[in-house]
Backbone as JSON, one array per atom type, in Angstrom:
{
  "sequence": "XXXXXXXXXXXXXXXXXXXXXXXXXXXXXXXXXXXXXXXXXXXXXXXXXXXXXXXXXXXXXXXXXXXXXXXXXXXXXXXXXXXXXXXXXXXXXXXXXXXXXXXXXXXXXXXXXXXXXXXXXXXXXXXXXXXXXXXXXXXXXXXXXXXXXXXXXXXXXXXXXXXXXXXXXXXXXXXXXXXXXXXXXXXXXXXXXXXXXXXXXXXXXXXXXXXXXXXXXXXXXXXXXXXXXXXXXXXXXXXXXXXXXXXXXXXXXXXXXXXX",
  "N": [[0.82, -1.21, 0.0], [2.03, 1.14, 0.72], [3.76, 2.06, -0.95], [2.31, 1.92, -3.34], [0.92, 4.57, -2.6], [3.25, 6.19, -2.85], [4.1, 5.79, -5.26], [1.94, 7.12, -6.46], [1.97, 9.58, -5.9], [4.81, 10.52, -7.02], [3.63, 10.43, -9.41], [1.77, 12.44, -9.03], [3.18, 14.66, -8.82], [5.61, 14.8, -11.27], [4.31, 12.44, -13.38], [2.91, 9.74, -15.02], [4.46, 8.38, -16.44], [6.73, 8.26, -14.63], [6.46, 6.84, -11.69], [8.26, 4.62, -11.88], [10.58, 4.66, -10.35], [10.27, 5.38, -7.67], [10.44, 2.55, -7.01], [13.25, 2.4, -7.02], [14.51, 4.4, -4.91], [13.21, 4.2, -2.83], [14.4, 3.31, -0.51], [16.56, 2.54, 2.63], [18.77, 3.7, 2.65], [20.9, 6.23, 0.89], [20.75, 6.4, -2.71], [22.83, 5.52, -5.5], [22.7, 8.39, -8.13], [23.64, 7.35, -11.16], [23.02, 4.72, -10.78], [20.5, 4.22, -10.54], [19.71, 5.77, -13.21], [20.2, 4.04, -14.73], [18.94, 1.67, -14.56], [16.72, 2.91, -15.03], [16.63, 3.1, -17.44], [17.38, 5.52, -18.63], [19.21, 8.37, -19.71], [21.4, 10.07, -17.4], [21.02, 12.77, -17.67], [18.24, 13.21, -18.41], [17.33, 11.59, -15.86], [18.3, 12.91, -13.49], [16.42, 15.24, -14.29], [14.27, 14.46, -13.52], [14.75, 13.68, -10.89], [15.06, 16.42, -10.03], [12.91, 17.83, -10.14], [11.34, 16.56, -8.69], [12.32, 16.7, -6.32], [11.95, 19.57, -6.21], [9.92, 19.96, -4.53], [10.5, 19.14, -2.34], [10.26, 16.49, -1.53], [12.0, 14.4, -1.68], [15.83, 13.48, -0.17], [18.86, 14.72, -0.95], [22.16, 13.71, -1.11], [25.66, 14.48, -1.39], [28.68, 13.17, -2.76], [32.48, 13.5, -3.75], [34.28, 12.08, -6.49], [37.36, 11.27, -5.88], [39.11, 10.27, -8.05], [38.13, 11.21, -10.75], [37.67, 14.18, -9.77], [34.72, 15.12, -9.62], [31.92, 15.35, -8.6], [28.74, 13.13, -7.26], [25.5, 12.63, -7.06], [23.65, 11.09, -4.56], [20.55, 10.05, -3.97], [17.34, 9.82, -2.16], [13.83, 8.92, -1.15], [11.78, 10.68, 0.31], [9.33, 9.64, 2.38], [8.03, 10.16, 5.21], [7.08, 12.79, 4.3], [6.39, 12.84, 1.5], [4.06, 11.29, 2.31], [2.62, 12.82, 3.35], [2.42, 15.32, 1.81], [0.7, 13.95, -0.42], [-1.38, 13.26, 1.1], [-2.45, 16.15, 1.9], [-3.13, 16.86, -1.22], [-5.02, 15.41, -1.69], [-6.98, 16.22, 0.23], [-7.19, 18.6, -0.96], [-8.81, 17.66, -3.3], [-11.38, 16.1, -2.26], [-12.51, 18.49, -0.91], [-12.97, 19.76, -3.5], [-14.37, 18.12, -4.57], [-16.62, 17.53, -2.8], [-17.98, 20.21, -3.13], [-19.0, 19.86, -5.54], [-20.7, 18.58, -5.66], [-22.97, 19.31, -3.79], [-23.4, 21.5, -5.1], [-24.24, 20.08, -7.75], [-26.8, 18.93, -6.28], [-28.52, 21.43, -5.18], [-29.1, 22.41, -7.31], [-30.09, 23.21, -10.5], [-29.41, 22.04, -14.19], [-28.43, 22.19, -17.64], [-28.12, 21.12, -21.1], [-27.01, 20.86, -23.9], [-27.39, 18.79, -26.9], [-26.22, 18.7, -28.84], [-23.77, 20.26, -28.98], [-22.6, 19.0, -26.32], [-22.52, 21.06, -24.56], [-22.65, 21.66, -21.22], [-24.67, 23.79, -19.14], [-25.26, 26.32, -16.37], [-29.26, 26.71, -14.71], [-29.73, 29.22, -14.48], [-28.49, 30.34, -16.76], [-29.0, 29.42, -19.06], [-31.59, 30.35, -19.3], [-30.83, 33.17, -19.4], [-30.26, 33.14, -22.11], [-32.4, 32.19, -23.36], [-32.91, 29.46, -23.72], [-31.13, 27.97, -25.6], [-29.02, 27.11, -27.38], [-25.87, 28.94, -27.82], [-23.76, 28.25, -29.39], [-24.5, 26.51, -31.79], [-27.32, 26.83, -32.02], [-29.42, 24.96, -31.14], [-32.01, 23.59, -29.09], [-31.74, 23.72, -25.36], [-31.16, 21.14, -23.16], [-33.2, 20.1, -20.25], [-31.09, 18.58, -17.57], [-30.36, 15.24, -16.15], [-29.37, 15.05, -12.93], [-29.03, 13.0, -11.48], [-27.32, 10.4, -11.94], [-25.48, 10.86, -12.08], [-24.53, 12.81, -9.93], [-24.66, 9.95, -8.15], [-22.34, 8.64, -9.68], [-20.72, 10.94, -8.39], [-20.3, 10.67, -5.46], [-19.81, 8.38, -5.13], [-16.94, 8.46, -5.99], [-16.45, 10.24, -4.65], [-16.66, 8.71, -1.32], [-14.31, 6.92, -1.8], [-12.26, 8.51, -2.54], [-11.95, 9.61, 0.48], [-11.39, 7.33, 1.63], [-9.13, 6.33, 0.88], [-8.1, 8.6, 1.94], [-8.17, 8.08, 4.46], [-6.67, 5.65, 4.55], [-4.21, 6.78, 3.78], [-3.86, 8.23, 6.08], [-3.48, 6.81, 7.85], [-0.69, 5.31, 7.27], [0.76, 7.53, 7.64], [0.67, 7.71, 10.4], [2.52, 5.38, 10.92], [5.02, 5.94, 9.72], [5.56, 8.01, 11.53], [5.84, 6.99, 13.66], [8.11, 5.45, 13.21], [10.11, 7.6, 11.89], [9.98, 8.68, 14.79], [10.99, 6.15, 16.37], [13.7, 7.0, 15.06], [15.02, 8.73, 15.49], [15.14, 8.78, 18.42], [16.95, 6.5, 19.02], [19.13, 7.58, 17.68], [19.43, 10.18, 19.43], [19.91, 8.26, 21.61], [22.42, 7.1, 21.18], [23.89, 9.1, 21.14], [23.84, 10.28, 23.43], [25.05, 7.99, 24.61], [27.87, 7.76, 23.78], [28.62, 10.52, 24.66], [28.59, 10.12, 27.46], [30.37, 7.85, 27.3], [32.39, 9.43, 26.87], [32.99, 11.69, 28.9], [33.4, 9.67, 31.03], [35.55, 8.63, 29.77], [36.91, 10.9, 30.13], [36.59, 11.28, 32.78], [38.06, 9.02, 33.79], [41.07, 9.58, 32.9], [41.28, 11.94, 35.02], [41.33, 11.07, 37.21], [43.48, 9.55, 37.07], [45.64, 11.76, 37.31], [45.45, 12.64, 39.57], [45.89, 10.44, 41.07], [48.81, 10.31, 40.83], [49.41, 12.45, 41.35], [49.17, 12.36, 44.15], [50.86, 10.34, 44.91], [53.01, 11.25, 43.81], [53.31, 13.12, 45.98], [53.19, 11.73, 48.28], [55.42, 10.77, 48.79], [57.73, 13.23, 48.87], [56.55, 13.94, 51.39], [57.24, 11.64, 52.77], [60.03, 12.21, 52.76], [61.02, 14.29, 53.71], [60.69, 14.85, 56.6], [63.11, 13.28, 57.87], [65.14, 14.82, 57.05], [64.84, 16.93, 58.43], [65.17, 15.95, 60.89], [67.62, 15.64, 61.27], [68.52, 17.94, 60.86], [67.45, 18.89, 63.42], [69.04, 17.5, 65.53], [72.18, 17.91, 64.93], [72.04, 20.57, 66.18], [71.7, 20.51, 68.76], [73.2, 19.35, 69.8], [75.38, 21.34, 70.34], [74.04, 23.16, 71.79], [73.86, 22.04, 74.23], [76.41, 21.93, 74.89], [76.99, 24.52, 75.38], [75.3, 25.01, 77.34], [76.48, 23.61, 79.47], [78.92, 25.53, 79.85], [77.94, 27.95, 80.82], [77.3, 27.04, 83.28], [76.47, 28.16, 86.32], [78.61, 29.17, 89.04], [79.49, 27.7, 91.98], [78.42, 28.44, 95.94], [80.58, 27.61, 97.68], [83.01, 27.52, 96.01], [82.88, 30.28, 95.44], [83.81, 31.41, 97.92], [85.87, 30.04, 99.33], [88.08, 31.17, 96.68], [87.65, 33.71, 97.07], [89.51, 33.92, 99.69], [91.83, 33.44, 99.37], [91.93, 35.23, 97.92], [92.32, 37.55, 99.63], [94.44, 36.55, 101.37]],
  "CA": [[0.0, 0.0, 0.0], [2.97, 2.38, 0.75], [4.54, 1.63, -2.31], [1.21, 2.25, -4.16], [0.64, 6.06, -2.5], [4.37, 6.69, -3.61], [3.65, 5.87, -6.89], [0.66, 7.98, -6.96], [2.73, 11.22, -5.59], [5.29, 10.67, -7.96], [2.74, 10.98, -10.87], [1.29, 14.03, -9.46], [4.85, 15.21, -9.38], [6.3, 14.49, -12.34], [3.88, 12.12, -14.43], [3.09, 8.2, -14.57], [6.2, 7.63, -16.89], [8.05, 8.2, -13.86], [6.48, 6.36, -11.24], [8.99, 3.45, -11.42], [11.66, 5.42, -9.62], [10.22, 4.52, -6.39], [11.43, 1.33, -6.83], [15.27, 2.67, -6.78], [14.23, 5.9, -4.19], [12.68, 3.71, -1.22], [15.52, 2.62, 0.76], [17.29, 2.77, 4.28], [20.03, 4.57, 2.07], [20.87, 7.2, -0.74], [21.24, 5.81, -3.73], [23.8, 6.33, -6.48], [21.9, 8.51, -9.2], [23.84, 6.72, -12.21], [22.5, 3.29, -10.86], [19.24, 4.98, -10.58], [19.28, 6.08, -14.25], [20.7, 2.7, -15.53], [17.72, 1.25, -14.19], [15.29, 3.15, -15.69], [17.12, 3.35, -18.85], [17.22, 6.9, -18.99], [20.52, 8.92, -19.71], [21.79, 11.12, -16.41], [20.62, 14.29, -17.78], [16.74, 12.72, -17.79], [16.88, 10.89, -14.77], [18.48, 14.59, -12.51], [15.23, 16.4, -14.16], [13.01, 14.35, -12.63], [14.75, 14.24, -9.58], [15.43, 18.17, -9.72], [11.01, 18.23, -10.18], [10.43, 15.5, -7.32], [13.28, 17.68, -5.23], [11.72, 21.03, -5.58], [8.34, 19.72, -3.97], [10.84, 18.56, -0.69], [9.8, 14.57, -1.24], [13.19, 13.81, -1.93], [16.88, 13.87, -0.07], [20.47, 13.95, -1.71], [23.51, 13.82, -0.56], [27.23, 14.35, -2.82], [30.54, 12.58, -2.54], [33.25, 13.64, -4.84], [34.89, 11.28, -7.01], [38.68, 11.6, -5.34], [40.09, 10.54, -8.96], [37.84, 12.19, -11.41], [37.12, 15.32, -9.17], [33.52, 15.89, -10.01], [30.56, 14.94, -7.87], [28.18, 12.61, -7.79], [24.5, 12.38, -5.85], [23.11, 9.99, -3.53], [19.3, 10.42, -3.32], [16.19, 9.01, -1.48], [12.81, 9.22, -0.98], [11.29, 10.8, 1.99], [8.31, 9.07, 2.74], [6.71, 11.17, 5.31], [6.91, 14.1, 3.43], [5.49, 12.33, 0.81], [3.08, 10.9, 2.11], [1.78, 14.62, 3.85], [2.15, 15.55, 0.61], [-0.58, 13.05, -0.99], [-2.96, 13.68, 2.05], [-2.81, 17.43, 1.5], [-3.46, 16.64, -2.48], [-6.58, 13.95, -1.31], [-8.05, 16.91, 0.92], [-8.04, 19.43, -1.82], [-10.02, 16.67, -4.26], [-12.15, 15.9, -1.52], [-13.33, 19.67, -0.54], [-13.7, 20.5, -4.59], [-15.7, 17.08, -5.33], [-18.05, 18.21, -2.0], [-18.64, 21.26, -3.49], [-19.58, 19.45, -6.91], [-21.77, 17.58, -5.12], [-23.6, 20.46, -2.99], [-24.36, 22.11, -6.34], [-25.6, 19.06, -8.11], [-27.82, 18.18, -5.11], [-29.29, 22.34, -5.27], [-29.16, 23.62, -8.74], [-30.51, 22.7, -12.19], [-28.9, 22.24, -15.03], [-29.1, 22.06, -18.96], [-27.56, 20.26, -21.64], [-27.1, 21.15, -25.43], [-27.12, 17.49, -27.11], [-25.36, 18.58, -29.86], [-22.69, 20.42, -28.7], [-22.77, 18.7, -25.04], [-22.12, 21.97, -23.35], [-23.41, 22.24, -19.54], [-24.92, 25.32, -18.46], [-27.13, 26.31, -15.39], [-30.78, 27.13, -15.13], [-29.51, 30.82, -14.67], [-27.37, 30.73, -17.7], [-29.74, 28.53, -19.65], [-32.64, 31.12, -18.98], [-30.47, 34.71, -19.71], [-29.93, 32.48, -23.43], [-33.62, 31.78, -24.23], [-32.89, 28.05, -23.38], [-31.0, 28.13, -26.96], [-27.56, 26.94, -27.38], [-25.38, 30.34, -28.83], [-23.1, 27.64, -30.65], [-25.33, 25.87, -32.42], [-28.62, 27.36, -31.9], [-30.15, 24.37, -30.58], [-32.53, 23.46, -27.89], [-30.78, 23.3, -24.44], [-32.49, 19.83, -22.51], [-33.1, 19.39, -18.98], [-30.25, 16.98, -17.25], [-31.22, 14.88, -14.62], [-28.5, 14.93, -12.11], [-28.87, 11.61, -10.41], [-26.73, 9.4, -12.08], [-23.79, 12.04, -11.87], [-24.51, 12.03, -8.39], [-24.33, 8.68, -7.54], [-20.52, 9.06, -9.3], [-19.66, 11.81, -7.28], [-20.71, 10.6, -4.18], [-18.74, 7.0, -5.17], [-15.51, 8.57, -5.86], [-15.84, 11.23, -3.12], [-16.42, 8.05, -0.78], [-13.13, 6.61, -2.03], [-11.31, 9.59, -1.91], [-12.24, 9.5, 1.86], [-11.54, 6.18, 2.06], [-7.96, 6.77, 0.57], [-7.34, 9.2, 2.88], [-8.04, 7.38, 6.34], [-5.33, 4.58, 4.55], [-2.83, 7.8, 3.87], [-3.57, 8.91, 7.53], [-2.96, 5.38, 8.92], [0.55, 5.21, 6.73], [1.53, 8.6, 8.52], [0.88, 7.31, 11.65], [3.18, 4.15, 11.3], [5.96, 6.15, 9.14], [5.98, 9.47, 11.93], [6.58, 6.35, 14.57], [9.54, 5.11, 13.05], [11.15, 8.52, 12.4], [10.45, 9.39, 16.4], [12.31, 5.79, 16.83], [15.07, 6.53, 14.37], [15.08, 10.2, 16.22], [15.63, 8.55, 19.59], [17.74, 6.15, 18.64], [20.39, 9.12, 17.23], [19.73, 10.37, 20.55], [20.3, 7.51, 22.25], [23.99, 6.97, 20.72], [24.66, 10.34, 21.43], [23.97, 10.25, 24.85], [26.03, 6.84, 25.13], [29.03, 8.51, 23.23], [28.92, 11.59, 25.97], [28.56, 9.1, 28.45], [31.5, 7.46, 27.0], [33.61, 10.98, 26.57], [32.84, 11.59, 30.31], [33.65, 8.7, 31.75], [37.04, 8.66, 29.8], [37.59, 12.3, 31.12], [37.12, 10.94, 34.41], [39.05, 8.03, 34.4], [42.53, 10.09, 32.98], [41.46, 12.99, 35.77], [41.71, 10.07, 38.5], [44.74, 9.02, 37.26], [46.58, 12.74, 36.97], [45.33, 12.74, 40.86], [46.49, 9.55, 41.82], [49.97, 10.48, 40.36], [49.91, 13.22, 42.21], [49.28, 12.11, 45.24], [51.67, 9.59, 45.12], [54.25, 12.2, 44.24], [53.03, 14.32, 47.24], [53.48, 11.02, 49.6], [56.76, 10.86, 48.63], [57.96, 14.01, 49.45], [56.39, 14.01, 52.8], [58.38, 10.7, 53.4], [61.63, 12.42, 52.89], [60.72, 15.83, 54.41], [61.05, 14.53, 57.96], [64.1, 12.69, 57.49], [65.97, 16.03, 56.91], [64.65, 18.08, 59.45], [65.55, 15.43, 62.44], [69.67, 15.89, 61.43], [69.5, 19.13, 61.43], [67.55, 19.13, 64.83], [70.08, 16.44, 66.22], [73.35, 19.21, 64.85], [71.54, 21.94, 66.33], [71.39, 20.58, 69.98], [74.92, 19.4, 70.19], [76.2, 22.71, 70.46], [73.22, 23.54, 73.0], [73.84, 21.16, 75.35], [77.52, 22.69, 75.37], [76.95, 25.91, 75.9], [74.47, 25.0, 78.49], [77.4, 23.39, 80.39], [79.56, 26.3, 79.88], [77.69, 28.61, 80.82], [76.63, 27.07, 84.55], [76.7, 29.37, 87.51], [79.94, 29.11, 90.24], [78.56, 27.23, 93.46], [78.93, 29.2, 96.9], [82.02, 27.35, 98.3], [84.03, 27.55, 95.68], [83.53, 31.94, 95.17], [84.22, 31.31, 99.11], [87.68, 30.03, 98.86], [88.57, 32.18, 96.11], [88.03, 35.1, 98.07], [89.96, 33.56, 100.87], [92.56, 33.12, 98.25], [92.82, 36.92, 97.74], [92.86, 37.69, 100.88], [96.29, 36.21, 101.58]],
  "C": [[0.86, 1.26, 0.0], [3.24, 2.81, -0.21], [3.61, 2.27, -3.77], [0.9, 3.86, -4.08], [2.05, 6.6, -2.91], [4.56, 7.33, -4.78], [3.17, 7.52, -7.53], [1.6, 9.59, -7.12], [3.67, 11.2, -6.75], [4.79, 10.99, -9.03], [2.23, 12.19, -10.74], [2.03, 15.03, -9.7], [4.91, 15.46, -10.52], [5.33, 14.34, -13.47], [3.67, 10.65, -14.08], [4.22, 7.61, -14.94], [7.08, 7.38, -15.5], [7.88, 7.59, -12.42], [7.22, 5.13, -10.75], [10.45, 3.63, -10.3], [11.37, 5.38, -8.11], [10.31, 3.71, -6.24], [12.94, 1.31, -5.89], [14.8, 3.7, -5.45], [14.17, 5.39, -2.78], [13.3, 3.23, -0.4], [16.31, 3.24, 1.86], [18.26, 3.88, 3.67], [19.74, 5.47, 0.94], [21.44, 6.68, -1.79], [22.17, 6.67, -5.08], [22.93, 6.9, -7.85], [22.46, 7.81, -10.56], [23.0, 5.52, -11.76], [21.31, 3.76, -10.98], [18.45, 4.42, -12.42], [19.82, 5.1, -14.89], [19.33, 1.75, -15.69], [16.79, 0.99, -14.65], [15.63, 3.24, -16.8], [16.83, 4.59, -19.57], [18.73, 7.15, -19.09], [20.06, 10.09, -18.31], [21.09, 11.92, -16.58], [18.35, 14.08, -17.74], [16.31, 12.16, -16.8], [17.24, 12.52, -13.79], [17.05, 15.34, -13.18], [13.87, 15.86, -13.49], [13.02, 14.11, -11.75], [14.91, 15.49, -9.24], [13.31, 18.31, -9.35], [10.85, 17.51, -8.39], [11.59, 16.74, -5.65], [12.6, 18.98, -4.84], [10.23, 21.2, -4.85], [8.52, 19.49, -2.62], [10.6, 17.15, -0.45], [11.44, 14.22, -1.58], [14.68, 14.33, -1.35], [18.02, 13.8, -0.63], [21.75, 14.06, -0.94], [24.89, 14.07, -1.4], [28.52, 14.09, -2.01], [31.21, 12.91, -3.63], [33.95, 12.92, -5.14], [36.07, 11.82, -6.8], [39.75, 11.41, -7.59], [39.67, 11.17, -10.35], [37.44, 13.88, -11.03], [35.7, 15.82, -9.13], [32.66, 15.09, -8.9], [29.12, 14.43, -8.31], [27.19, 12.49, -6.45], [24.12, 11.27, -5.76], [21.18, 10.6, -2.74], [18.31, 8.96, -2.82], [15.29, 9.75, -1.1], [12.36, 9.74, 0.55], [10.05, 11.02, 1.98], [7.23, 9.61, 3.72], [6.47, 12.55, 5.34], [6.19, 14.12, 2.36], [4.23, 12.14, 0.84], [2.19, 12.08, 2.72], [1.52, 15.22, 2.54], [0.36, 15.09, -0.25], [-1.69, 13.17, -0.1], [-3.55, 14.91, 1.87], [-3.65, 16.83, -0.44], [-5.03, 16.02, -2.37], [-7.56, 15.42, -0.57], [-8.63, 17.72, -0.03], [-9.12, 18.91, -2.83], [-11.1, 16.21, -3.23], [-13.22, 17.34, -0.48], [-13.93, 20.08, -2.07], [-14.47, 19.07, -5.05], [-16.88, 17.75, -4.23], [-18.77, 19.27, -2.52], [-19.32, 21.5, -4.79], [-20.91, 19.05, -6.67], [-22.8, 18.18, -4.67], [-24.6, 21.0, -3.91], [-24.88, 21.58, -7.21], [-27.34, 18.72, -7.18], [-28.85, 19.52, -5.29], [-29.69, 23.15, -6.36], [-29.34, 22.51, -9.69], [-29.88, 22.77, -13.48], [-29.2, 21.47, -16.63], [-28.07, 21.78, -19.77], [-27.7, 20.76, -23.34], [-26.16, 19.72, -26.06], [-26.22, 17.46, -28.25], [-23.86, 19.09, -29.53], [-21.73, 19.92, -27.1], [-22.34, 19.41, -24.18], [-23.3, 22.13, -22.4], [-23.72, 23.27, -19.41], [-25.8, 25.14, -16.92], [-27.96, 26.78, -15.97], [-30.86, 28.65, -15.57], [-29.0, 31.42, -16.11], [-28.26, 30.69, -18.91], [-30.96, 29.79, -20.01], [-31.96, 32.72, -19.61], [-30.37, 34.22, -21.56], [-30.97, 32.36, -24.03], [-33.52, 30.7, -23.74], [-32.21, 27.62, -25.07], [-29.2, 27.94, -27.08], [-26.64, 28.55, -28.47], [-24.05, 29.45, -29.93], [-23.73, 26.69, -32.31], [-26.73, 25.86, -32.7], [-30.39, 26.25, -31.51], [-31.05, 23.88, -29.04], [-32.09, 23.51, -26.64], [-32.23, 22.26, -23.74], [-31.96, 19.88, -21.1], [-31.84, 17.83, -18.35], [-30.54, 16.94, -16.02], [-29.21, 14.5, -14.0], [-28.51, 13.4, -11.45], [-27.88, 10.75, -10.45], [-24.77, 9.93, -11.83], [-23.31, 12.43, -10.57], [-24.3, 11.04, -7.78], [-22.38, 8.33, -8.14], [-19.69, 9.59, -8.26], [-19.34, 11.19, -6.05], [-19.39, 8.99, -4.37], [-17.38, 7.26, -5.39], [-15.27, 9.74, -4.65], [-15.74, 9.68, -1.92], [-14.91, 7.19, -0.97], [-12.02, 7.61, -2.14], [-10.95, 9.61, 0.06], [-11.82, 8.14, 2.14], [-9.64, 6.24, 1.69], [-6.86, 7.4, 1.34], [-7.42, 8.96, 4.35], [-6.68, 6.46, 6.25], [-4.07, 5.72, 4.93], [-2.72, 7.8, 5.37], [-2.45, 7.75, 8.14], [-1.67, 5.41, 8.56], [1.33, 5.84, 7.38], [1.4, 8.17, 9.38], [1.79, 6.36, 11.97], [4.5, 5.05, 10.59], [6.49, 7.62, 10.55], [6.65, 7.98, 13.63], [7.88, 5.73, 14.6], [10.27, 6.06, 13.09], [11.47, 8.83, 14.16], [11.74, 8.08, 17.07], [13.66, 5.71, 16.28], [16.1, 7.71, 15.38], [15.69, 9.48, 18.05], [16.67, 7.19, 20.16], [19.55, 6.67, 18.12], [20.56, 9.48, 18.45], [20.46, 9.31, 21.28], [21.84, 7.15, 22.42], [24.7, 7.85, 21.11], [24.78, 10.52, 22.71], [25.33, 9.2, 25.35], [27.31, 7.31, 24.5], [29.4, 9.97, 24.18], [29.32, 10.77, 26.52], [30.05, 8.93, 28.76], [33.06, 8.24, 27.18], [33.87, 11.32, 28.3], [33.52, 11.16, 30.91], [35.46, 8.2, 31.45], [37.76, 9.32, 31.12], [38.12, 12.15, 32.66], [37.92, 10.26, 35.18], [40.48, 8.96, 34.2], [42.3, 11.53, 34.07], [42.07, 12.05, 37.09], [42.93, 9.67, 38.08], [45.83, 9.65, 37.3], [46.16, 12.87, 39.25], [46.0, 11.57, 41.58], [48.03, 9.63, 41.54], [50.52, 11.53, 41.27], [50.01, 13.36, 43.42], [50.34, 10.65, 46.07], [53.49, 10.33, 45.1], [54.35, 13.09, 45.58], [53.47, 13.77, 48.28], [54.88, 10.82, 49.64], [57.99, 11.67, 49.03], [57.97, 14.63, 51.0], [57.19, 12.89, 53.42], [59.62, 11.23, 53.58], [61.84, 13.6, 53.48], [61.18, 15.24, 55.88], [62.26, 14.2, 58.57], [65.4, 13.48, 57.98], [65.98, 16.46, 57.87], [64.99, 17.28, 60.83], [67.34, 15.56, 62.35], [69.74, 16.64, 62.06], [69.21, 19.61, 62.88], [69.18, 18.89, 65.6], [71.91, 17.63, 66.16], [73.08, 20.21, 65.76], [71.23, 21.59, 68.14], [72.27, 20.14, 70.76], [74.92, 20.5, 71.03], [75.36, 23.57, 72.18], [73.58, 23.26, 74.12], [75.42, 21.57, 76.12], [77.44, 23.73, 75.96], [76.24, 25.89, 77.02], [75.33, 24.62, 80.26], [78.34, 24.39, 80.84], [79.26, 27.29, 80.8], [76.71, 28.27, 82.65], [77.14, 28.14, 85.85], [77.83, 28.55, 88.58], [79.01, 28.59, 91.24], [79.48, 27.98, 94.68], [80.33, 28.34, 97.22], [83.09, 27.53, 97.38], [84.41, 29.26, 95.18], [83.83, 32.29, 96.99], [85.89, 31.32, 99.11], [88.46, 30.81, 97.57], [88.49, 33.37, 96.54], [89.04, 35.06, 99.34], [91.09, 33.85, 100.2], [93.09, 34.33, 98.19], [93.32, 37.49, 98.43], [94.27, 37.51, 101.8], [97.21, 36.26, 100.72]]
}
């Protein structure tokens, strides 16, 4: 059924000739336009104009890679399906508001018939004329609407009927983009994630480096500073001796000493 409203859009596009091109168009990927136009057995320059037509409507994406040893560039297109198919629903509504309004004025107005030249008129038209065809100068006849009615009404019901399938199509094609859409997300998140979680591991390991250089330093810091205590209390401990006070008996007898 997809495949079938494709079609259709393509013809209102383009034409029916060129409906076969959704064949090549409908895939996961962008296709190479030479294989395209091999395909359809068109030359390049006829297969790009009727993707340049189907392009400037927005139903169609491309992409270009440049041939590294001829230099020139070459596209990669594909169909986009629910653009398309919005497309063909819009198209279905406008045939489905101007058949109603065919229908409206069959159902309230009268109309007249010139058998020879089978031009339609209304009653209004029919009546400012004499009832007298101005091409041919013949009679104009009463037409009975009924049977032209029961058309309308059978292809407006299939129009309508057309467009509940379109709807349904969009509804199953707008659920895949949301999971192709959160899917993209999804990767992207797990690729942060990923970036993150590096970051974090080489930050833990510029910290654990450094704190291994830091313990290191504090090991040998201590080390130092007990020498130079240990030098530094020598000398103390001398001077401390040096420097003790005379005990009474002996500034006793040295005065005795002078004395004689």
């Amino acid at each position: 059924m997809l495949k079938k409203f494709l079609k259709e859009v393509i013809t209102i596009v383009v034409g029916k000739n060129a409906e076969e091109i959704v064949e090549f168009l409908d895939t996961k990927k962008h296709v190479n336009e030479f294989i395209i136009s091999k395909k359809l057995d068109l030359t390049i320059n006829q297969t790009r104009n009727i993707l340049y037509k189907i392009s400037d409507q927005g139903l169609v994406s491309s992409i270009r890679k440049k041939d590294k040893r001829k230099g020139w560039y070459t596209y990669f297109w594909k169909i986009e399906v629910l653009k398309s198919l919005e497309f063909l629903r819009n198209d279905l509504m406008k045939k489905i508001e101007q058949l109603e309004n065919q229908v409206r004025s069959r159902e309230t107005k009268r109309f007249y018939v010139c058998d020879t030249c089978h031009i339609e008129i209304t009653e209004e038209n029919a009546l400012s004329n004499n009832f007298t065809c101005n091409e041919c100068g013949s009679i104009f006849v009463f037409k009975d609407n009924t049977k032209i009615l029961k058309e309308m009404k059978r292809a407006l019901e299939k129009l309508k009927n057309d467009l509940g399938l379109v709807d349904n199509e969009i509804s199953i094609e707008s659920k895949k983009v949301e999971v192709g859409k959160m899917k993209v997300i999804n990767k992207e998140e797990k690729e942060k994630k990923k970036v993150r979680e590096t970051k974090r591991l080489e930050r833990k390991v510029v910290r654990d480096k450094l704190k291994k250089a830091a313990g290191k330093t504090k090991k040998k810091t201590p080390a130092k500073k007990s020498k130079k205590v240990d030098k530094k209390k020598k000398p103390k401990s001398k001077s401390k001796s040096a420097k003790k006070p005379k005990s009474k008996t002996l500034k006793r007898k040295s005065k005795a000493k002078g004395k004689k």
